[in-house]
C-alpha positions in Angstrom: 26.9 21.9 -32.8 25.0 21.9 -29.2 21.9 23.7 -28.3 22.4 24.6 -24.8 19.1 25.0 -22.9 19.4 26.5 -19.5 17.3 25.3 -16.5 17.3 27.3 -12.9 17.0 24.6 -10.3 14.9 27.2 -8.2 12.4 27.1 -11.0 12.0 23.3 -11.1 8.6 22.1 -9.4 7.8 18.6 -9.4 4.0 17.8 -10.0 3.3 14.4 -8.4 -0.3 13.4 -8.8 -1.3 16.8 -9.7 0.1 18.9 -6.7 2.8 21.2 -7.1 5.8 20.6 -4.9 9.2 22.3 -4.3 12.4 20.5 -4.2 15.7 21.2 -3.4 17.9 20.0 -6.3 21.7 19.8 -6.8 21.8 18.7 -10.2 19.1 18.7 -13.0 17.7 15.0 -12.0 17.8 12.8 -15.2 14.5 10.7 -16.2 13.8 7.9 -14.0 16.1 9.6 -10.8 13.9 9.7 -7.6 13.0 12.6 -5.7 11.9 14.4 -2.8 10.1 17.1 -2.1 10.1 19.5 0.6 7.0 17.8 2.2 8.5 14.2 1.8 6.5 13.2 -0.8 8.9 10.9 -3.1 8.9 9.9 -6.8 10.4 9.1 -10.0 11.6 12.4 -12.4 10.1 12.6 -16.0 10.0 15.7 -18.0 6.9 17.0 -20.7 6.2 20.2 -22.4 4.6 22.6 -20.6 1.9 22.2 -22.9 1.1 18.7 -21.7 0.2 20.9 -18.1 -2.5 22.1 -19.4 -4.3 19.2 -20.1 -3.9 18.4 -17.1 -5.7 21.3 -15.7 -4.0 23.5 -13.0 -2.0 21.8 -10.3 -2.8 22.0 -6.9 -0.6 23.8 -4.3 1.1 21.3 -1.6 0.1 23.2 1.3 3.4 22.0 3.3 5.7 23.1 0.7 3.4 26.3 -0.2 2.5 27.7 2.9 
């Protein structure tokens, strides 16, 4: 049996060096895919809990793709 778990690629927001970023995405990337961000910032996916955030403190806001 499968567990489907649903993502909305309009919901994902890649954090790169603790600022928030918006990405256009065809397809769920898939640990170790690069991508890009709105802005042009580039990097390599990796997915955590969203309780590994938080120790993180808050993210900060790219203010090219936030503004």
């Amino acid at each position: 049996m499968t567990a489907l778990i649903y993502l909305n690629l309009d919901h994902l927001h890649p954090v790169i060096n603790g600022v928030w970023h918006h990405a256009r995405f065809a397809a769920v990337p898939a640990p170790s895919d690069a991508i890009t961000t709105l802005c042009g910032e580039t990097a390599v996916a990796a997915f955590e809990p969203m309780t590994r955030r938080a120790a993180n403190g808050p993210p900060l806001q790219c203010p090219v793709c936030h503004p």
